[in-house]
Structures are given as C-alpha cells and as structure tokens.
CHARMM internal coordinates of N, CA and C (Angstrom, degrees):
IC EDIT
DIST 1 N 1 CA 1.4571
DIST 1 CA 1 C 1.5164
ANGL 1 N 1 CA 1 C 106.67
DIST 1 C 2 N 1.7557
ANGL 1 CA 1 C 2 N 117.09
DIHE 1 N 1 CA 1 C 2 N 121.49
DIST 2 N 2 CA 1.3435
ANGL 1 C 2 N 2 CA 95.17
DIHE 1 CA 1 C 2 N 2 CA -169.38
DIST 2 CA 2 C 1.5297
ANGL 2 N 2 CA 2 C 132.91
DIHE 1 C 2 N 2 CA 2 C 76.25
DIST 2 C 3 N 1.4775
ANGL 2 CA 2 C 3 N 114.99
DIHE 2 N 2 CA 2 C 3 N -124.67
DIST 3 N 3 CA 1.3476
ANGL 2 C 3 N 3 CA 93.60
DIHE 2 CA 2 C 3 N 3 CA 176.48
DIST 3 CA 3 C 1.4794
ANGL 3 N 3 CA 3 C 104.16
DIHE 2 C 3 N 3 CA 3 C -116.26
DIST 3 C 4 N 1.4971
ANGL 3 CA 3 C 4 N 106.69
DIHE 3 N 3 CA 3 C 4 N -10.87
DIST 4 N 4 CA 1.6649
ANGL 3 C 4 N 4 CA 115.42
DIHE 3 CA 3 C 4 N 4 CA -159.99
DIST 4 CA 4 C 1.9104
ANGL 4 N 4 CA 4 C 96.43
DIHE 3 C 4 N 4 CA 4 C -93.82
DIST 4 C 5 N 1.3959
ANGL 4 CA 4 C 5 N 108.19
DIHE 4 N 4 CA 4 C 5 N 162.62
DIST 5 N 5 CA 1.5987
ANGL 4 C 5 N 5 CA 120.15
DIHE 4 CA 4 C 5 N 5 CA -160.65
DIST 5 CA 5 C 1.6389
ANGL 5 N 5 CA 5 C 95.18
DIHE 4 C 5 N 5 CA 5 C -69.77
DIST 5 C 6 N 1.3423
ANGL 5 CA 5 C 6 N 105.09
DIHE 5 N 5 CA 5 C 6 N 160.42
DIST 6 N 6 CA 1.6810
ANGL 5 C 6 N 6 CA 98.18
DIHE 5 CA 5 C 6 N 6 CA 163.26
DIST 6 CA 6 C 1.4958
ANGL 6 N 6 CA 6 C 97.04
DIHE 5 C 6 N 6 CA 6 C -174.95
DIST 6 C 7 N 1.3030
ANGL 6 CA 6 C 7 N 108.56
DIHE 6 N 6 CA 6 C 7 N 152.53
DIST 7 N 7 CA 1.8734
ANGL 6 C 7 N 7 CA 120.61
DIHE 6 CA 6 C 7 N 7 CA -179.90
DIST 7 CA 7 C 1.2514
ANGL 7 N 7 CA 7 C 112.68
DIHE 6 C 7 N 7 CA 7 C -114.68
DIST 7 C 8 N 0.8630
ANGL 7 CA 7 C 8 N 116.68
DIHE 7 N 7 CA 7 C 8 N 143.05
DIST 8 N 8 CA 1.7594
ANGL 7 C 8 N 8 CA 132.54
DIHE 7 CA 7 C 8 N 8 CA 167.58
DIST 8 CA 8 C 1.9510
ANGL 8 N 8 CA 8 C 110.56
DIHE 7 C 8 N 8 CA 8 C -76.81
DIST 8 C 9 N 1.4158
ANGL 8 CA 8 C 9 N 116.34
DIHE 8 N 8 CA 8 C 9 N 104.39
DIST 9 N 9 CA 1.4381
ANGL 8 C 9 N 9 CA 96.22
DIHE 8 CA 8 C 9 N 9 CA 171.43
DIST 9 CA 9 C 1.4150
ANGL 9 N 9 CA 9 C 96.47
DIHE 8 C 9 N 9 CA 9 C -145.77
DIST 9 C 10 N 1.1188
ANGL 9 CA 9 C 10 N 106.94
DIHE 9 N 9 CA 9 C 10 N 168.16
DIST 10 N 10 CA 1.1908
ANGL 9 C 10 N 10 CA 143.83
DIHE 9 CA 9 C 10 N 10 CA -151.69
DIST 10 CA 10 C 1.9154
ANGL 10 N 10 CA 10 C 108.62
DIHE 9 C 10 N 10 CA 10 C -67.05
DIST 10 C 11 N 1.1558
ANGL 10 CA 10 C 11 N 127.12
DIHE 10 N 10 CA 10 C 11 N 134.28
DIST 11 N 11 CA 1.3719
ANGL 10 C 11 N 11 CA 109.77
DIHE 10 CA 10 C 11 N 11 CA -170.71
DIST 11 CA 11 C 2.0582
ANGL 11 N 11 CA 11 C 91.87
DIHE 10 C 11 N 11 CA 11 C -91.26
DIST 11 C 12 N 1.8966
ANGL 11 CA 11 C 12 N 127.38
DIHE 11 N 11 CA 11 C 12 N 178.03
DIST 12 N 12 CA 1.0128
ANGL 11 C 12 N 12 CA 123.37
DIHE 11 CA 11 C 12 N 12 CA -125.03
DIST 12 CA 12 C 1.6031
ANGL 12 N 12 CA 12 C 73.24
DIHE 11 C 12 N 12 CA 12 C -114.41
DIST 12 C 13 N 1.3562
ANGL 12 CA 12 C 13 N 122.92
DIHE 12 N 12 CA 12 C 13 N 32.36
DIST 13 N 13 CA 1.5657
ANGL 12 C 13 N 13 CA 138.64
DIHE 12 CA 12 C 13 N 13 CA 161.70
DIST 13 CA 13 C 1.2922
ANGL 13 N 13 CA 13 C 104.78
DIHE 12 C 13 N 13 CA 13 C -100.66
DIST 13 C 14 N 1.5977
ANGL 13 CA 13 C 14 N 128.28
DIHE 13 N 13 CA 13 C 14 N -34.36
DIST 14 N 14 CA 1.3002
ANGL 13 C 14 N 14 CA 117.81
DIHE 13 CA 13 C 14 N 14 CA -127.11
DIST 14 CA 14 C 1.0993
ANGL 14 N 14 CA 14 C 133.82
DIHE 13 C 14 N 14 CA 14 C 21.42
DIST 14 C 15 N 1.1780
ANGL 14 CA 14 C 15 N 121.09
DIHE 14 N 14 CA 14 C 15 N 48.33
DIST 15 N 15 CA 1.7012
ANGL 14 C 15 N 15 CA 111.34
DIHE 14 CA 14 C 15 N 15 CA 152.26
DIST 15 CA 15 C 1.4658
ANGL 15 N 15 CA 15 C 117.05
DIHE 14 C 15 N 15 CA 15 C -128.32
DIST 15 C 16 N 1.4885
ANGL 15 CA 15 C 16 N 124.19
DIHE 15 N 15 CA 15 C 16 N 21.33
DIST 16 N 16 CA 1.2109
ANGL 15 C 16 N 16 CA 128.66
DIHE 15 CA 15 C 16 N 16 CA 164.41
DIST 16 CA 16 C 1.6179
ANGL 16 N 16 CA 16 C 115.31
DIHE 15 C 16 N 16 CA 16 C -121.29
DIST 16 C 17 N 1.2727
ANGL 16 CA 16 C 17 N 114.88
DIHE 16 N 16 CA 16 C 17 N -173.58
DIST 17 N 17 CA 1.5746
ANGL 16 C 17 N 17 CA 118.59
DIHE 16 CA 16 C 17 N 17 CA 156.10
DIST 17 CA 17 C 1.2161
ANGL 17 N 17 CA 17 C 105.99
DIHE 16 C 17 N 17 CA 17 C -133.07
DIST 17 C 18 N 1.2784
ANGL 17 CA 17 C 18 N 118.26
DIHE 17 N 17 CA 17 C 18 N 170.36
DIST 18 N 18 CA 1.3569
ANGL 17 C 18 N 18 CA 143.56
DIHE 17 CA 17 C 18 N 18 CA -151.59
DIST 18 CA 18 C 1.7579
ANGL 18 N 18 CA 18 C 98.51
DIHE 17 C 18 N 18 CA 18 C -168.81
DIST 18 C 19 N 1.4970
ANGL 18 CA 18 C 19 N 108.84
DIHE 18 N 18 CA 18 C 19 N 113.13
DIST 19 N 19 CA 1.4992
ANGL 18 C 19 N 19 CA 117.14
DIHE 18 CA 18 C 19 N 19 CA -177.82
DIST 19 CA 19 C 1.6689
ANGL 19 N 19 CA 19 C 96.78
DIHE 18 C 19 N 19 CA 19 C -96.92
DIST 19 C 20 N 1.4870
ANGL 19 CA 19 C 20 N 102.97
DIHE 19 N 19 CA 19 C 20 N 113.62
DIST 20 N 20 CA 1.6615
ANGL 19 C 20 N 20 CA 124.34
DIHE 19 CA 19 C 20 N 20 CA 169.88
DIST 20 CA 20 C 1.3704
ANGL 20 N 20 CA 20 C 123.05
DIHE 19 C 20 N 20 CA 20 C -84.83
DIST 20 C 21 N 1.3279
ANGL 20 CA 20 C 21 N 126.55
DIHE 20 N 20 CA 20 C 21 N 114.13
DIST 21 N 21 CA 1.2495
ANGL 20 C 21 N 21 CA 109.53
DIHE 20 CA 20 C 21 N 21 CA 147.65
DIST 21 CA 21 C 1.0130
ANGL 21 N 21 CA 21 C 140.16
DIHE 20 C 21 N 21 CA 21 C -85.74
DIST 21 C 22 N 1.7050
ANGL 21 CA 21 C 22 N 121.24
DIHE 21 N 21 CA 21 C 22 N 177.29
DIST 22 N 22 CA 1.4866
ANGL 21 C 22 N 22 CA 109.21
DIHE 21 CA 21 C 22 N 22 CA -130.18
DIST 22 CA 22 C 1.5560
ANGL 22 N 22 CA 22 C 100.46
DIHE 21 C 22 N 22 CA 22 C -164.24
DIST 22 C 23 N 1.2097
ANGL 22 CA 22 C 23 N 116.76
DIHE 22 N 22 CA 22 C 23 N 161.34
DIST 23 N 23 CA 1.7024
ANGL 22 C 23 N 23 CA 115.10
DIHE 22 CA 22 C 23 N 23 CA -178.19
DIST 23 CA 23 C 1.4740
ANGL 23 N 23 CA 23 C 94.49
DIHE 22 C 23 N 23 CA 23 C -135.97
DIST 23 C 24 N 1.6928
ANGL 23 CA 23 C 24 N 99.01
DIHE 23 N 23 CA 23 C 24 N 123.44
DIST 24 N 24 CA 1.6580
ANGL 23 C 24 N 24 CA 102.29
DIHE 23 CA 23 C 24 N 24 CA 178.05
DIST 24 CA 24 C 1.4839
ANGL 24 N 24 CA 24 C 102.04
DIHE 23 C 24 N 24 CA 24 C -108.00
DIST 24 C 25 N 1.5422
ANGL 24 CA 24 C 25 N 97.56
DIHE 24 N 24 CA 24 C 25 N 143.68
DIST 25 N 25 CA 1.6943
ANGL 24 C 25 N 25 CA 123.13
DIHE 24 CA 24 C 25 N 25 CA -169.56
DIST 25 CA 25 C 1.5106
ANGL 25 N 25 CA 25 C 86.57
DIHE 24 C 25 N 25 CA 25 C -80.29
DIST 25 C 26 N 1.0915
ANGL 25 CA 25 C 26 N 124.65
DIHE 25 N 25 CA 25 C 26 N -45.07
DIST 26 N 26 CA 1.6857
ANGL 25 C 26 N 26 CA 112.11
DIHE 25 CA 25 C 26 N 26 CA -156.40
DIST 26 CA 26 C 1.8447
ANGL 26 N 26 CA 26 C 94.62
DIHE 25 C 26 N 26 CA 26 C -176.88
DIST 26 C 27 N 1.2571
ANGL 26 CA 26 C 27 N 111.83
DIHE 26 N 26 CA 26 C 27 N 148.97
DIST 27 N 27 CA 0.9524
ANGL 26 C 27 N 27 CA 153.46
DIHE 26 CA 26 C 27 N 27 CA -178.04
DIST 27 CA 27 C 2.0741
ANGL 27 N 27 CA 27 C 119.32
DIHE 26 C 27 N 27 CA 27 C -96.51
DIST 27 C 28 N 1.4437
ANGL 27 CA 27 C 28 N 124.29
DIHE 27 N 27 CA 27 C 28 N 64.61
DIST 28 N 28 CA 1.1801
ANGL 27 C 28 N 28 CA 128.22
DIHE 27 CA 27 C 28 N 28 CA -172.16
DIST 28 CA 28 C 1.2521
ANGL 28 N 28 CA 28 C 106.11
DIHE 27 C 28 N 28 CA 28 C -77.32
DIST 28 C 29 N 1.3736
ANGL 28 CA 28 C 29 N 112.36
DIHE 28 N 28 CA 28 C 29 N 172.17
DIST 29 N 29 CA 1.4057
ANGL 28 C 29 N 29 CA 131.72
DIHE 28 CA 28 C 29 N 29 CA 134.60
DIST 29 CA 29 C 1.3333
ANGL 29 N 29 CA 29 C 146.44
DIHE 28 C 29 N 29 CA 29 C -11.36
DIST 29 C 30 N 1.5594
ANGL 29 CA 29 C 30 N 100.48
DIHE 29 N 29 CA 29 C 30 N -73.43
DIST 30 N 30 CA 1.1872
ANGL 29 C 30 N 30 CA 128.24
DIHE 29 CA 29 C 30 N 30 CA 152.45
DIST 30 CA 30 C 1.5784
ANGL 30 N 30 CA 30 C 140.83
DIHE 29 C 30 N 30 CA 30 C -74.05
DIST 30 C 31 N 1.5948
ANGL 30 CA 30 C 31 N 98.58
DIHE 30 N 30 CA 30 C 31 N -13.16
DIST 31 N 31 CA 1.7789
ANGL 30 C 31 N 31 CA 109.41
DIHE 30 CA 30 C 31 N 31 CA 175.55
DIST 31 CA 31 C 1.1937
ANGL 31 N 31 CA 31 C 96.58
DIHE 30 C 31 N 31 CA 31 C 158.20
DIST 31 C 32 N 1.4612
ANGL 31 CA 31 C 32 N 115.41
DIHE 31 N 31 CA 31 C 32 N -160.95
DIST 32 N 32 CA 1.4670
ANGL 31 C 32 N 32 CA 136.29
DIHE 31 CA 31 C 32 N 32 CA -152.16
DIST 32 CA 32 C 1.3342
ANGL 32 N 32 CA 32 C 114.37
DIHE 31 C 32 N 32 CA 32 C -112.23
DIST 32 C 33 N 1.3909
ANGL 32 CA 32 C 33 N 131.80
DIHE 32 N 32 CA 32 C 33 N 83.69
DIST 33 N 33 CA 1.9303
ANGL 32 C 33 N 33 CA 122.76
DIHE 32 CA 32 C 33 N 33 CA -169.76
DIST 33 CA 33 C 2.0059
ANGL 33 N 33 CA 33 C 91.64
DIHE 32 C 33 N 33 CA 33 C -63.67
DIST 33 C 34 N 1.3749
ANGL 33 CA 33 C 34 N 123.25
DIHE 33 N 33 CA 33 C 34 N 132.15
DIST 34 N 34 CA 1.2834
ANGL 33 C 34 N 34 CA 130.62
DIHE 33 CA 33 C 34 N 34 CA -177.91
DIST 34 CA 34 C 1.3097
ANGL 34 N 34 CA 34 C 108.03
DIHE 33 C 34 N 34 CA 34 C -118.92
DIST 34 C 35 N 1.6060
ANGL 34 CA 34 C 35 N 110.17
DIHE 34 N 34 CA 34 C 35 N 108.02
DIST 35 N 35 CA 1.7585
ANGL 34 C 35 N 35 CA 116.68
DIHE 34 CA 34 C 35 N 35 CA 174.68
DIST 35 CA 35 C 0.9029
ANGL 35 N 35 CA 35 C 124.32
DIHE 34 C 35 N 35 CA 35 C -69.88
DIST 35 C 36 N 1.4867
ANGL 35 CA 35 C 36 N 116.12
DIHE 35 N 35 CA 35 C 36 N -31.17
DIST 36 N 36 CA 1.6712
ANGL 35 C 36 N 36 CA 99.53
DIHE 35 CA 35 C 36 N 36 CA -176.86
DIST 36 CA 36 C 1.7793
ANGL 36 N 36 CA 36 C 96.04
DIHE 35 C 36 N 36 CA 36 C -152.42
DIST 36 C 37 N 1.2504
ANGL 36 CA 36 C 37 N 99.05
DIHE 36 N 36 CA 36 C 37 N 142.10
DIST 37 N 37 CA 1.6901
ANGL 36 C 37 N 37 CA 102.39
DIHE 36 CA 36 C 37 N 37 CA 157.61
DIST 37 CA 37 C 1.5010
ANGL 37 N 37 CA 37 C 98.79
DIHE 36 C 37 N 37 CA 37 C 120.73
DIST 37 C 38 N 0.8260
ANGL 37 CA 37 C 38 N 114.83
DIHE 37 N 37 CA 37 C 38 N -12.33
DIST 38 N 38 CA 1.9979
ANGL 37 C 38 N 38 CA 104.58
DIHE 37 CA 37 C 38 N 38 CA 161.12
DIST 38 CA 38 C 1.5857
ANGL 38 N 38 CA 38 C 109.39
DIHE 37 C 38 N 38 CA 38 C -109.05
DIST 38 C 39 N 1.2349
ANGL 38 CA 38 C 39 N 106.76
DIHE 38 N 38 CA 38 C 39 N 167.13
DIST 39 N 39 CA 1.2222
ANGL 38 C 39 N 39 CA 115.11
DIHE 38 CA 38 C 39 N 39 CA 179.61
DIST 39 CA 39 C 1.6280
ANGL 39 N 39 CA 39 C 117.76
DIHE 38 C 39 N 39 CA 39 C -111.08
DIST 39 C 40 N 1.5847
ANGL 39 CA 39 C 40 N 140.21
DIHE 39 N 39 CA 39 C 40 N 163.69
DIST 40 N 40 CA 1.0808
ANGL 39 C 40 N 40 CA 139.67
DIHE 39 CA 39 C 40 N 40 CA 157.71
DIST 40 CA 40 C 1.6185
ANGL 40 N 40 CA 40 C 106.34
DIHE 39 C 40 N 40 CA 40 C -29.19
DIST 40 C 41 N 0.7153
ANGL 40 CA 40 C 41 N 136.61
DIHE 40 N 40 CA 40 C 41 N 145.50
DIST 41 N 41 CA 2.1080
ANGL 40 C 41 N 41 CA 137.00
DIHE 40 CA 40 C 41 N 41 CA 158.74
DIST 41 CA 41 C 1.5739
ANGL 41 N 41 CA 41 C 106.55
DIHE 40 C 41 N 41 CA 41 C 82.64
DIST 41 C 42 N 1.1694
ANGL 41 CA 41 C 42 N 119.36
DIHE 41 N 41 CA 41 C 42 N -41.50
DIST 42 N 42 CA 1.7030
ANGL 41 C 42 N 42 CA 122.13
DIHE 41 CA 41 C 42 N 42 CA 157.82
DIST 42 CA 42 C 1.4769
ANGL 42 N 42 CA 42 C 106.21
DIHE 41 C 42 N 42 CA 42 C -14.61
DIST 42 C 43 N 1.3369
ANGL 42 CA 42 C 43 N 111.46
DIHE 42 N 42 CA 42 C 43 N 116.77
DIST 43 N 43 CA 1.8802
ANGL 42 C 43 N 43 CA 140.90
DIHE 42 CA 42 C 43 N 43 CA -170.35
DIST 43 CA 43 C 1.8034
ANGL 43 N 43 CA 43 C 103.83
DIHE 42 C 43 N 43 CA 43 C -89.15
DIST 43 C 44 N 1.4047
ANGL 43 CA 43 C 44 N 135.80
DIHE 43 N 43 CA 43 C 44 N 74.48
DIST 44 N 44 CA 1.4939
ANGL 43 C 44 N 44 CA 118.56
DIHE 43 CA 43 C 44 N 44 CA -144.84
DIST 44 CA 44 C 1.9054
ANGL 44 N 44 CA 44 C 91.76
DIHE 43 C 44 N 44 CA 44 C -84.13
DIST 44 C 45 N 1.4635
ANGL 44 CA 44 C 45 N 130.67
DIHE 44 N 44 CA 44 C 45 N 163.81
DIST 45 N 45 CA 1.1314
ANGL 44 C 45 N 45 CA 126.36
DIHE 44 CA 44 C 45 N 45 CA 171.38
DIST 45 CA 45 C 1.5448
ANGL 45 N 45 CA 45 C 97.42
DIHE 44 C 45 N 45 CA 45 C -99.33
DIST 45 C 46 N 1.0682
ANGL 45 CA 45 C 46 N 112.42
DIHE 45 N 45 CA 45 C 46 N 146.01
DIST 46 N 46 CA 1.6891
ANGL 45 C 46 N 46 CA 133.41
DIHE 45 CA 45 C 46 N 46 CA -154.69
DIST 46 CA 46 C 1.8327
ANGL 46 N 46 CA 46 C 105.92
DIHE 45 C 46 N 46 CA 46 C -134.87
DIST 46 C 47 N 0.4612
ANGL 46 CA 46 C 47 N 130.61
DIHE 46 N 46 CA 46 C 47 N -11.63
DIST 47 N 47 CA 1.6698
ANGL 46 C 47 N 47 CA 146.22
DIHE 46 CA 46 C 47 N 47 CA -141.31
DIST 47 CA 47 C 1.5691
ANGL 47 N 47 CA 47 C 124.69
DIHE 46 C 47 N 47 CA 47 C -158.65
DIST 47 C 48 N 1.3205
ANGL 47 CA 47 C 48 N 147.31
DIHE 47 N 47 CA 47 C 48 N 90.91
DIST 48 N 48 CA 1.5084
ANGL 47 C 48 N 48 CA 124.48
DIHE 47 CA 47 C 48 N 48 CA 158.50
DIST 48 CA 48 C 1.7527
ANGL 48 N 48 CA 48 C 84.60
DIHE 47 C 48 N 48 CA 48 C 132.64
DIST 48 C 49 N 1.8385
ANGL 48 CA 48 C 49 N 122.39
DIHE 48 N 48 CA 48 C 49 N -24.81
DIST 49 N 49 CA 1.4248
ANGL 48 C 49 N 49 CA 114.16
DIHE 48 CA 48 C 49 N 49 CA -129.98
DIST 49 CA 49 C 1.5814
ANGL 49 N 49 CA 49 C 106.10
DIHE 48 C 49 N 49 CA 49 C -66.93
DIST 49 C 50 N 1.6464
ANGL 49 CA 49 C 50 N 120.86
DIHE 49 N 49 CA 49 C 50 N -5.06
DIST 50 N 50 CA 1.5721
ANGL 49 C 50 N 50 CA 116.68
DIHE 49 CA 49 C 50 N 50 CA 153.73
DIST 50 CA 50 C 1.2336
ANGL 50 N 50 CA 50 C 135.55
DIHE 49 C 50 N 50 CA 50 C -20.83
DIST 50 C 51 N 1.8193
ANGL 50 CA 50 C 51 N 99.70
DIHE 50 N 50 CA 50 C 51 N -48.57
DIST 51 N 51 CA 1.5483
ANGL 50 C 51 N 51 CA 123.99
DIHE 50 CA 50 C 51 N 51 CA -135.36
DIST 51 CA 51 C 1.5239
ANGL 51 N 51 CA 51 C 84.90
DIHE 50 C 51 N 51 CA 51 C -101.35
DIST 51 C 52 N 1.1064
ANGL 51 CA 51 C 52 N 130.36
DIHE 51 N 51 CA 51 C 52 N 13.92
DIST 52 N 52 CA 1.6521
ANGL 51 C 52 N 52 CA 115.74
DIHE 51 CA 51 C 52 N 52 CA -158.07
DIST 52 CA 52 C 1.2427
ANGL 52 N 52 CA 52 C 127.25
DIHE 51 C 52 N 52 CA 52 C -135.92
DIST 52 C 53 N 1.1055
ANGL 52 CA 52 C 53 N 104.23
DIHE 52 N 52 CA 52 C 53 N 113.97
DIST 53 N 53 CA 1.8867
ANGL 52 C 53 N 53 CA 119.31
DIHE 52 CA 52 C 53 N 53 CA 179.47
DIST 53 CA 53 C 1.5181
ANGL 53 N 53 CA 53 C 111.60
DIHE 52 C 53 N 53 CA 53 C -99.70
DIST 53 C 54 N 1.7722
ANGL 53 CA 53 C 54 N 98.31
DIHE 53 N 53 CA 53 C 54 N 137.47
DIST 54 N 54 CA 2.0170
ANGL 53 C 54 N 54 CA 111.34
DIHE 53 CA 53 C 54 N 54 CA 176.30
DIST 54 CA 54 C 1.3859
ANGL 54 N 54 CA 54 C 101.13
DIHE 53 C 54 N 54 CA 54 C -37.33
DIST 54 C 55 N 1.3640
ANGL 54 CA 54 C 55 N 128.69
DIHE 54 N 54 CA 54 C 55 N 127.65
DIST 55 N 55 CA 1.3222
ANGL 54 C 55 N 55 CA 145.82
DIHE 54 CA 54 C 55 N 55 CA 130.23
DIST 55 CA 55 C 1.2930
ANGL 55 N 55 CA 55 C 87.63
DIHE 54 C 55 N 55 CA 55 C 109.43
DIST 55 C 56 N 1.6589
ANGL 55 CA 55 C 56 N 144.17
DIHE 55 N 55 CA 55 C 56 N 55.80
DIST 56 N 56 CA 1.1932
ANGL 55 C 56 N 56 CA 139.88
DIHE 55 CA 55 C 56 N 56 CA 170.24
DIST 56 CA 56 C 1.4892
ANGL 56 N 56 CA 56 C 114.83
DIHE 55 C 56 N 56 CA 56 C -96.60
DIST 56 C 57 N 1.0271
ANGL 56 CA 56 C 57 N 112.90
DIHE 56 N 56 CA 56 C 57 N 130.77
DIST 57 N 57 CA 1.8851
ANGL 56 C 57 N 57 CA 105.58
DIHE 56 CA 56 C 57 N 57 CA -170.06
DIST 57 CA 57 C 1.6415
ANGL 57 N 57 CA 57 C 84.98
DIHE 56 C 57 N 57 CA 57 C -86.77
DIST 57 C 58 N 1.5967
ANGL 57 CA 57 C 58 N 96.86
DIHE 57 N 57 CA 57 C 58 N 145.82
DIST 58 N 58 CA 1.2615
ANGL 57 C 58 N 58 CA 140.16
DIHE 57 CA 57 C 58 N 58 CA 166.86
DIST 58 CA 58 C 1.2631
ANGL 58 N 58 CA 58 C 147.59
DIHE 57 C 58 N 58 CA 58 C -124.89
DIST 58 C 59 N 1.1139
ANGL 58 CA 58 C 59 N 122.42
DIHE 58 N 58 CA 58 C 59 N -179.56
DIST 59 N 59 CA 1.8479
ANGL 58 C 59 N 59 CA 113.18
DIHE 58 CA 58 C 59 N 59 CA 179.77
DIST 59 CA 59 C 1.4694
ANGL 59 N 59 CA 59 C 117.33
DIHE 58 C 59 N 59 CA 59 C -157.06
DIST 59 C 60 N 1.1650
ANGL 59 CA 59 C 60 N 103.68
DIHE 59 N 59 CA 59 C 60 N 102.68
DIST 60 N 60 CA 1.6216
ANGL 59 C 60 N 60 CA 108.33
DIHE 59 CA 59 C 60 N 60 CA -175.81
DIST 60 CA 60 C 1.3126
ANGL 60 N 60 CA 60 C 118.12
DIHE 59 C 60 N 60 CA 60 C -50.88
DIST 60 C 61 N 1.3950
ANGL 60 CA 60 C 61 N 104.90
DIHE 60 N 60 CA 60 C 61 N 121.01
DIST 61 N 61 CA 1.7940
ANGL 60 C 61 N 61 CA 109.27
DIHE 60 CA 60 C 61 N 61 CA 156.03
DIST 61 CA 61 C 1.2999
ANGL 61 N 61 CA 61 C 123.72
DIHE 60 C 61 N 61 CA 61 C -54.29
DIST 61 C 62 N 1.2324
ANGL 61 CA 61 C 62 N 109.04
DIHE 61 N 61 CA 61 C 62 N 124.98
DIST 62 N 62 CA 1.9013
ANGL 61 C 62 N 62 CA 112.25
DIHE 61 CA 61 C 62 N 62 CA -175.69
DIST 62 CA 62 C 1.5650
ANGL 62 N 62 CA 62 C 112.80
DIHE 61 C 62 N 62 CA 62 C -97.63
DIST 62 C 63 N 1.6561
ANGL 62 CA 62 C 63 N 108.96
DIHE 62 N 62 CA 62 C 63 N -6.59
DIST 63 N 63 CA 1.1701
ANGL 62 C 63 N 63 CA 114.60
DIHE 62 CA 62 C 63 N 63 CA 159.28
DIST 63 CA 63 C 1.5049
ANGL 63 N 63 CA 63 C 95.44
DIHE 62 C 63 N 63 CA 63 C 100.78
DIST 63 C 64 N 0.9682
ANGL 63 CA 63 C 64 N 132.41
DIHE 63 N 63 CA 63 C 64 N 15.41
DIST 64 N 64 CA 1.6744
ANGL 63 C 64 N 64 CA 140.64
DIHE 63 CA 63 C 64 N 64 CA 157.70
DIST 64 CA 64 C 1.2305
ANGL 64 N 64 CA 64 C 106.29
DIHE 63 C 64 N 64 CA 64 C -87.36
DIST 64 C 65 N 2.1487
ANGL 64 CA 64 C 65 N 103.83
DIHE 64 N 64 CA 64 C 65 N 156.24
DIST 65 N 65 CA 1.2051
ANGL 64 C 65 N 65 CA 99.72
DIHE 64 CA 64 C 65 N 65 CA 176.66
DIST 65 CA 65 C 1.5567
ANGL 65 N 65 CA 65 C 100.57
DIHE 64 C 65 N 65 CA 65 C -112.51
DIST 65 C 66 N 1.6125
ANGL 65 CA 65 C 66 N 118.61
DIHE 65 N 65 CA 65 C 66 N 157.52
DIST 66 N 66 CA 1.2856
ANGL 65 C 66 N 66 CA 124.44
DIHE 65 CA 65 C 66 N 66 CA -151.98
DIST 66 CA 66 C 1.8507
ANGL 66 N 66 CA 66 C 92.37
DIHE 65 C 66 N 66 CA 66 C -59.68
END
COOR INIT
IC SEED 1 N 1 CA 1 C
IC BUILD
C-alpha cells in the first residue's frame, strides 16, 4: 500500500479480502520470506491481486476446472 509491503488475504469467511500490511524479512528468488503481519492459517491471495479492492466479495478456487 503506497510504498510499504502489504498482502491481500482472505477474511475468516473467505469470501472477502482484507489488504494486510506486512514486514518482509527478505526478498528471494523464488518469493517473499514475511516477518511479521500474517498469522499461522492466514489464506494469502496469490492470483487476480490487480483486480482487488478492501472488502470485495469473492470465491475461492478449489482448483477444478469449470
């Protein structure tokens, strides 16, 4: 948000988002190691996160194809 890091996850419905900020440990290769600001079980959005405004109802992919 701005200039500081932040994630898109899932509210404890899943069917909204909620944009988190966040403190990144380091910056890899492969992705982002994140020190502080999510929790254990936290649902992160990975996918779409362009398309997405606070409190947008959603619908989880279950990983089927239509």
């Amino acid at each position: 948000k701005g200039d500081k890091p932040a994630v898109w996850v899932l509210t404890d419905s899943r069917d909204r988002v909620l944009l988190r900020p966040v403190e990144v440990a380091a910056y890899t290769r492969d992705g982002v190691a994140v020190k502080a600001g999510l929790s254990p079980g936290d649902m992160v959005v990975i996918a779409g996160v362009h398309r997405l405004d606070e409190g947008l109802s959603v619908t989880v992919w279950d990983g089927s194809l239509p």
